[in-house]
NUFI-686100 format. One record per residue: residue number from 1; x, y, z of N, C-alpha, C in turn. Coordinates in steps of 0.1 Angstrom, whole numbers, padded with zeros to 4 digits. Atoms other than C-alpha are relative to their C-alpha. Layout:
SITE,NUM,X,Y,Z,X,Y,Z,X,Y,Z
...
//
This chain:
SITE,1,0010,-0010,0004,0043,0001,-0040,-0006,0006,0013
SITE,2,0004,-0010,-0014,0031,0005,-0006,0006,0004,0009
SITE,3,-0012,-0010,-0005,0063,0017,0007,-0002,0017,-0009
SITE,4,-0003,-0013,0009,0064,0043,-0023,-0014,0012,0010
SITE,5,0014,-0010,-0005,0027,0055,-0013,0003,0001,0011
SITE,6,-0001,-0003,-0014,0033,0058,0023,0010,0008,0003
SITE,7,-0014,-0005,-0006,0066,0074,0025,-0005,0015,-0014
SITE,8,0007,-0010,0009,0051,0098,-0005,-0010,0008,0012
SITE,9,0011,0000,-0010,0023,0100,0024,0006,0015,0011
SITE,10,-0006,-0003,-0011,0043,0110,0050,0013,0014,-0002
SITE,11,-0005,-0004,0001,0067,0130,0033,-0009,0015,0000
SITE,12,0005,-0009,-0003,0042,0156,0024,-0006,0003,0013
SITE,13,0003,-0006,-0014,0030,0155,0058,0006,0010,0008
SITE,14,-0014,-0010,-0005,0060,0167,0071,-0003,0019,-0006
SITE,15,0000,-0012,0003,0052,0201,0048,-0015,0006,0002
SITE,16,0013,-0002,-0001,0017,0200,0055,0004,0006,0015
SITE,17,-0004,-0003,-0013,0031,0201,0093,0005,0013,0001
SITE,18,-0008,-0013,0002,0053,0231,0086,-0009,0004,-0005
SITE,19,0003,-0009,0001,0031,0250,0070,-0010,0006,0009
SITE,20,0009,-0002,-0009,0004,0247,0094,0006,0006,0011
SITE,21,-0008,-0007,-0009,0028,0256,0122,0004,0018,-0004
SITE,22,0000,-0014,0008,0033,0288,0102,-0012,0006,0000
SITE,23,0017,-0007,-0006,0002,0311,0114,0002,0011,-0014
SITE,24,0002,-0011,0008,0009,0336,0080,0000,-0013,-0014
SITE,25,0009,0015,0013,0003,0299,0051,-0015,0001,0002
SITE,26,0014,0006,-0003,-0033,0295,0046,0003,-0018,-0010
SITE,27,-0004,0016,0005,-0033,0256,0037,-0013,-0001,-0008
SITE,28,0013,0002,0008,-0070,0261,0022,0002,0001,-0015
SITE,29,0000,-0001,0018,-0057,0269,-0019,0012,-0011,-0001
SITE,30,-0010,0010,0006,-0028,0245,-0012,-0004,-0010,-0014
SITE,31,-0001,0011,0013,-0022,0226,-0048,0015,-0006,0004
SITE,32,-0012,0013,0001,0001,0194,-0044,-0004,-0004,-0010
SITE,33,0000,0007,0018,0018,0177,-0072,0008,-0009,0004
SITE,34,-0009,0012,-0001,0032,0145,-0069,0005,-0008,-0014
SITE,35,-0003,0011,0006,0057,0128,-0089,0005,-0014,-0001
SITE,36,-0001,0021,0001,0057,0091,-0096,0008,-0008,-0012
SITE,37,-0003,0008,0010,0076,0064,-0119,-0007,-0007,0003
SITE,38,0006,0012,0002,0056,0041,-0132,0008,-0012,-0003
SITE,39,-0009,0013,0003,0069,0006,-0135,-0009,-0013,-0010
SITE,40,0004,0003,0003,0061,-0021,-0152,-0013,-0013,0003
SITE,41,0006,0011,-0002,0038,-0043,-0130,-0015,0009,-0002
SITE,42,0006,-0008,0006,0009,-0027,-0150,-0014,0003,0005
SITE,43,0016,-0001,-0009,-0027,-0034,-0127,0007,0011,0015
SITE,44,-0005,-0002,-0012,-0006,-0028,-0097,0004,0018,0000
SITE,45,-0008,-0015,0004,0007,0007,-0112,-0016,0008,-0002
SITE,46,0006,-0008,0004,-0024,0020,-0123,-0013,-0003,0016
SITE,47,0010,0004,-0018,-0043,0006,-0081,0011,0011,0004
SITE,48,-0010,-0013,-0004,-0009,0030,-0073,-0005,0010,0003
SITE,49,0000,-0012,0001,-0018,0058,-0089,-0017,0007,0006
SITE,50,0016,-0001,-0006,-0057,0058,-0077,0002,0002,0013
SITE,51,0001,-0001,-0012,-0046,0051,-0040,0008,0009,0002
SITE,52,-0009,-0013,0003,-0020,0079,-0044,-0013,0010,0005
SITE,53,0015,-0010,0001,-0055,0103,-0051,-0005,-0002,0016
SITE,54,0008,0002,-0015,-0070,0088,-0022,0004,0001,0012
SITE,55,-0011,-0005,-0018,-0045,0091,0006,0003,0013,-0001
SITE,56,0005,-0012,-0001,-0042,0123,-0008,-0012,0009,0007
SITE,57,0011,-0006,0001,-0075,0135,-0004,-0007,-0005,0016
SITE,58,0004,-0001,-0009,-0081,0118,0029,0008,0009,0012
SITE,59,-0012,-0011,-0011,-0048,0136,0046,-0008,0015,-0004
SITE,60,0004,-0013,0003,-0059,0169,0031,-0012,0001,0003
SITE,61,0012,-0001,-0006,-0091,0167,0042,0000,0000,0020
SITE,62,-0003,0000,-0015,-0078,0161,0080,0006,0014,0006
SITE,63,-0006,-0013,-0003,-0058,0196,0074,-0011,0012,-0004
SITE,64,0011,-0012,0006,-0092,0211,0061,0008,0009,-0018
SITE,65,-0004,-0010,0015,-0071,0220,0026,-0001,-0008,-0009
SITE,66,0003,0001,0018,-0075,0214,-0011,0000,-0011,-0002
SITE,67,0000,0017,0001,-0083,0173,-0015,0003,-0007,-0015
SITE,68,-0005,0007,0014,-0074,0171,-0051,0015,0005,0000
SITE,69,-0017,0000,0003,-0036,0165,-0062,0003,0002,-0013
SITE,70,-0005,0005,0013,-0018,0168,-0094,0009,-0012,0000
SITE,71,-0012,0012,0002,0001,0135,-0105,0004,0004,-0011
SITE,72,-0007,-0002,0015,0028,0138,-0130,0009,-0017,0000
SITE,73,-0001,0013,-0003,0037,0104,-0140,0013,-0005,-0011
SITE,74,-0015,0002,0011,0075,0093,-0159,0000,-0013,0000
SITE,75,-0003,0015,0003,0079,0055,-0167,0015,-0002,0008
SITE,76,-0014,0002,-0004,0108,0042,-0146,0011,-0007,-0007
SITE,77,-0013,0005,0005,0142,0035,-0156,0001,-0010,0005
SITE,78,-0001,0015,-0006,0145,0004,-0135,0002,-0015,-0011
SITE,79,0005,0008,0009,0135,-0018,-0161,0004,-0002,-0014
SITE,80,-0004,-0002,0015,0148,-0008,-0192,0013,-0005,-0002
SITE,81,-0007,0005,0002,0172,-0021,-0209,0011,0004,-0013
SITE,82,-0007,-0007,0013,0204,-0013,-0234,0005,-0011,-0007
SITE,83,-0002,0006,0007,0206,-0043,-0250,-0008,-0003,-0010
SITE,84,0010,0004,0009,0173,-0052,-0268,-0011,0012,0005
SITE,85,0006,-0020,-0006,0161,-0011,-0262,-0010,0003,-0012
SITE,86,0016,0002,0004,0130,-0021,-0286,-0009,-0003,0008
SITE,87,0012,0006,-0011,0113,-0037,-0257,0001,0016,0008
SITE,88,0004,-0010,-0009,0116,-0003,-0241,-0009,0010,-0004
SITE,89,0012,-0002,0000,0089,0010,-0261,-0010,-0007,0004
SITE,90,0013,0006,0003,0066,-0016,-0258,-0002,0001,0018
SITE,91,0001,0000,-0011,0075,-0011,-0218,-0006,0015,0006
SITE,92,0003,-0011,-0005,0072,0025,-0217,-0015,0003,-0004
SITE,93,0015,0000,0004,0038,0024,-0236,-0009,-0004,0009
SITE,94,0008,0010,-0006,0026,0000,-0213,0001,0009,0014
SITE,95,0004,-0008,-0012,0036,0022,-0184,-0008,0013,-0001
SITE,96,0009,-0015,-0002,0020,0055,-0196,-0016,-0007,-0002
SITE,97,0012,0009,-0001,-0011,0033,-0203,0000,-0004,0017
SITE,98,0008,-0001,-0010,-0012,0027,-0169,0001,0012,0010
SITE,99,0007,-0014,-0008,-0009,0062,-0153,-0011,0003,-0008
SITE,100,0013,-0004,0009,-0036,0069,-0181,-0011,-0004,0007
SITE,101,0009,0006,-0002,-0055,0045,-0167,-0004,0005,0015
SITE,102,0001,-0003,-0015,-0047,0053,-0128,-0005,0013,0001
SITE,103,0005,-0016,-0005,-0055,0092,-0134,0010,0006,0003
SITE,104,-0010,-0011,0004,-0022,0109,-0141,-0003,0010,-0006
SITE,105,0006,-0012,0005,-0028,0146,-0149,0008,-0001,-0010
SITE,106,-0012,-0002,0011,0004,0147,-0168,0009,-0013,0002
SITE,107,-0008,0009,-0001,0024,0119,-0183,0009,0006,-0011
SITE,108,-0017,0004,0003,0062,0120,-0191,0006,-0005,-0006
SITE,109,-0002,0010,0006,0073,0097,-0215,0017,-0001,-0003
SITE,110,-0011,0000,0000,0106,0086,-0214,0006,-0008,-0016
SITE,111,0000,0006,0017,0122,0080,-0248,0013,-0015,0003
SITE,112,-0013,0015,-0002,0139,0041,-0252,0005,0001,0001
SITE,113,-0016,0001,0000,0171,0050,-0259,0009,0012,0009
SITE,114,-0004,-0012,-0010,0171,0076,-0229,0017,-0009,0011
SITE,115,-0010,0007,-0011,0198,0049,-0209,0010,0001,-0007
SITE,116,-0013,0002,0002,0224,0050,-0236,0006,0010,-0013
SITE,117,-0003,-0013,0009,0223,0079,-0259,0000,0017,0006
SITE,118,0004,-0011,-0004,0221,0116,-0252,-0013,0001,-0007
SITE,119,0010,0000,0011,0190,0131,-0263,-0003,0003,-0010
SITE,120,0002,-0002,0014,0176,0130,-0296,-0007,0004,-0004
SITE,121,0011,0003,0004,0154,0135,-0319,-0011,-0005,-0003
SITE,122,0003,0015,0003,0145,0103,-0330,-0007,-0002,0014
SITE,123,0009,0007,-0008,0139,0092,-0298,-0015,0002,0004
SITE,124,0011,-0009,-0004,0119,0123,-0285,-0012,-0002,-0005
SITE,125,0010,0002,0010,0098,0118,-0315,-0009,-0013,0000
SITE,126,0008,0011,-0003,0087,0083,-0308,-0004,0005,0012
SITE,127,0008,0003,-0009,0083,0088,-0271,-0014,0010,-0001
SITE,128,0010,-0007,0004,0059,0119,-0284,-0015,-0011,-0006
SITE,129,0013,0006,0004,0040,0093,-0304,-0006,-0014,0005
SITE,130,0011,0008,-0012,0032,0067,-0281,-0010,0005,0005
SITE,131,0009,-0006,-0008,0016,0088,-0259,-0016,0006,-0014
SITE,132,0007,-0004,0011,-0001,0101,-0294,-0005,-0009,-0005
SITE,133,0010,0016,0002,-0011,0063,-0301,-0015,-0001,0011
SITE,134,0009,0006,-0013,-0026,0060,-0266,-0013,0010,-0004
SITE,135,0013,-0007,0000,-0049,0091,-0270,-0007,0000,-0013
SITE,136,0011,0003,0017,-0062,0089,-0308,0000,-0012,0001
SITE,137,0001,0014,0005,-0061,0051,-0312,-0010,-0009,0011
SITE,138,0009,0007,-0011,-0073,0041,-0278,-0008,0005,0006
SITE,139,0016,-0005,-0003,-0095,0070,-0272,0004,0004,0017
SITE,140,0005,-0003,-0016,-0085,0075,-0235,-0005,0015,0002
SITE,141,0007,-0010,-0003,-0092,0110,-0239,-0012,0003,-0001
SITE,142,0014,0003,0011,-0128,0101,-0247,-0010,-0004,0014
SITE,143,0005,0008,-0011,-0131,0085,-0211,0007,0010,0010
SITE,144,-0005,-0003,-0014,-0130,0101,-0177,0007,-0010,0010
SITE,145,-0003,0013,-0009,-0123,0072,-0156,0000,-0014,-0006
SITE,146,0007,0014,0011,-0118,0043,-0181,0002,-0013,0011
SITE,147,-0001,0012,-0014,-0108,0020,-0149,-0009,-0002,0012
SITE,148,0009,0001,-0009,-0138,0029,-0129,-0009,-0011,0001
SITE,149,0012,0013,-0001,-0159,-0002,-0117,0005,-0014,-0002
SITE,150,-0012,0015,0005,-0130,-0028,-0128,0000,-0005,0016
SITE,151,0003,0011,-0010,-0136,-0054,-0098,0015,0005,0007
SITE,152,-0014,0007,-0006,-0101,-0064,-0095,0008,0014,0004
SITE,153,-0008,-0007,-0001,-0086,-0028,-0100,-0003,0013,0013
SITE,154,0003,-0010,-0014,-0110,-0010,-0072,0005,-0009,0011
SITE,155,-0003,0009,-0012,-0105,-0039,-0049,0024,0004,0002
SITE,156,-0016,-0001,-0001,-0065,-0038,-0056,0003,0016,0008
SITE,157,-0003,-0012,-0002,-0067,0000,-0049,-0003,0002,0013
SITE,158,0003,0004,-0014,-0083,-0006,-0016,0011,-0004,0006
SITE,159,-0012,0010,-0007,-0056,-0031,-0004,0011,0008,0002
SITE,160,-0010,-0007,0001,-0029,-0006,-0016,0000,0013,0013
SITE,161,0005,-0015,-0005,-0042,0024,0000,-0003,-0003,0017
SITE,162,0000,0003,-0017,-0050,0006,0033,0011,-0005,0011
SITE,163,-0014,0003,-0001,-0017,-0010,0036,0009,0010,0002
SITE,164,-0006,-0014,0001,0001,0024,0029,-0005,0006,0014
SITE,165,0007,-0007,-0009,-0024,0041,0054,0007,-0005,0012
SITE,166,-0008,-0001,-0007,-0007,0021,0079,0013,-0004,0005
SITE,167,-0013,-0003,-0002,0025,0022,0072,0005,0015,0003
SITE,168,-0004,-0019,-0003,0022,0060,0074,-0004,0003,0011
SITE,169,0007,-0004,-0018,0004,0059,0111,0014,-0005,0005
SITE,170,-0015,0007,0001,0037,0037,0114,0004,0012,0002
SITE,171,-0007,-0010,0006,0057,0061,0104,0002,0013,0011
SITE,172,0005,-0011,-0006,0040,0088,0123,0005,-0004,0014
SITE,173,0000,-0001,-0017,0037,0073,0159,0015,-0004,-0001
SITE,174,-0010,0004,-0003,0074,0062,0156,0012,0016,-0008
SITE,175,-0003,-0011,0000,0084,0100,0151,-0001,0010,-0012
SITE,176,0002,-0007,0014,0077,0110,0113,0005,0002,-0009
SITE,177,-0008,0000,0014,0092,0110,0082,0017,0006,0002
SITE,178,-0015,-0008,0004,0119,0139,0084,0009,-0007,0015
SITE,179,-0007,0007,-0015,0128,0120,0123,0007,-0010,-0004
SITE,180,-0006,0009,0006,0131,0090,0105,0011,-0001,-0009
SITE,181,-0008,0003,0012,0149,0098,0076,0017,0014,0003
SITE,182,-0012,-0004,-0006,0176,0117,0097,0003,-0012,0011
SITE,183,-0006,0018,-0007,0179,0080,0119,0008,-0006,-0011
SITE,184,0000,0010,0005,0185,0065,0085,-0006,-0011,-0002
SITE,185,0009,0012,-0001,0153,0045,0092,-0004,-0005,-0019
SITE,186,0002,-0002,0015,0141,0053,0057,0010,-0006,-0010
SITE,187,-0011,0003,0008,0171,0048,0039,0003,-0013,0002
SITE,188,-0004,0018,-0007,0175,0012,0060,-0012,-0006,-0011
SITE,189,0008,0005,0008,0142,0004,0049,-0001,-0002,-0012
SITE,190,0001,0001,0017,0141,0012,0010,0010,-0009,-0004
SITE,191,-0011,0007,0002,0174,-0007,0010,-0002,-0013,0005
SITE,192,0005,0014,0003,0159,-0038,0019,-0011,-0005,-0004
SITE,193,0013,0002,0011,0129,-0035,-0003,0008,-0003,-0014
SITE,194,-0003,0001,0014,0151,-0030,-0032,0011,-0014,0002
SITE,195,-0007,0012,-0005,0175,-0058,-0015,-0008,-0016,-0005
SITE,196,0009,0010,0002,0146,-0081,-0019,-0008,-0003,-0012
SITE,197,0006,0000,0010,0132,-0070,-0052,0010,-0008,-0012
//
């Protein structure tokens, strides 16, 4: 997660850099939109998506432009499964419940049987009414911030977001995203995160 955020971090930097270098961009109405999969480690996803906001809003604030972001938020494939592809509602619910929670503008819902069917109906129609569970049944549209003041989930969001922060000074003093990821630093790296996961 604090690879995702940081290399997220750094990647828009890289276009924040370009545009700024560009004397005819004004960077002041910039709107960024970031998209994220959510996964299933469910506290950890929705401290994500909060310190996402916040690394946001402190980079953009260093370029003097627009400190709010859009998140669009899709439940990840990683996890799902084509064997017992009922647990992939109760996973995908569980992930848009936590962009909900983290402050995803827009969430994505991926329908169960997205890994072994083309698309359907049926599926569409369920992943529609999850998301249509979450907001009439549980009310989140009822709450601005229903995660605000949660001990464990400000604290976790902290830890995320500070960790990230410097992996992306990282990043930076050792030449910057698009430097790195024409080394193949990037691509080394993610491949022994996912090596290890």
């Amino acid at each position: 997660i604090v690879q995702q955020l940081a290399y997220g971090l750094a990647h828009v930097n890289e276009y924040l850099n370009h545009l700024e270098s560009n004397k005819n961009t004004s960077l002041n109405k910039l709107e960024v939109t970031f998209n994220i999969a959510v996964g299933s480690n469910y506290f950890f996803e929705i401290a994500k998506t909060r310190a996402l906001r916040q690394l946001w809003s402190t980079l953009a604030s260093e370029y003097n432009t627009n400190t709010s972001c859009k998140i669009i938020a899709t439940p990840s494939k990683r996890n799902k499964t084509i064997y017992d592809y009922n647990v992939n509602m109760l996973r995908t619910t569980t992930e848009c419940m936590s962009a909900i929670l983290g402050g995803a503008n827009v969430i994505c819902n991926l329908p169960y049987d997205s890994l072994f069917h083309k698309p359907n109906e049926f599926g569409d129609r369920i992943a529609r009414n999850q998301l249509l569970v979450l907001k009439n049944e549980s009310y989140f549209d009822k709450v601005n911030n229903p995660a605000d003041g949660a001990y464990y989930i400000e604290s976790l969001t902290e830890q995320l977001a500070e960790k990230a922060l410097q992996l992306f000074k990282n990043i930076e003093a050792n030449g910057g995203f698009l430097s790195q990821l024409k080394e193949g630093t990037i691509q080394r790296k993610i491949k022994e995160k996912i090596g290890r996961a």
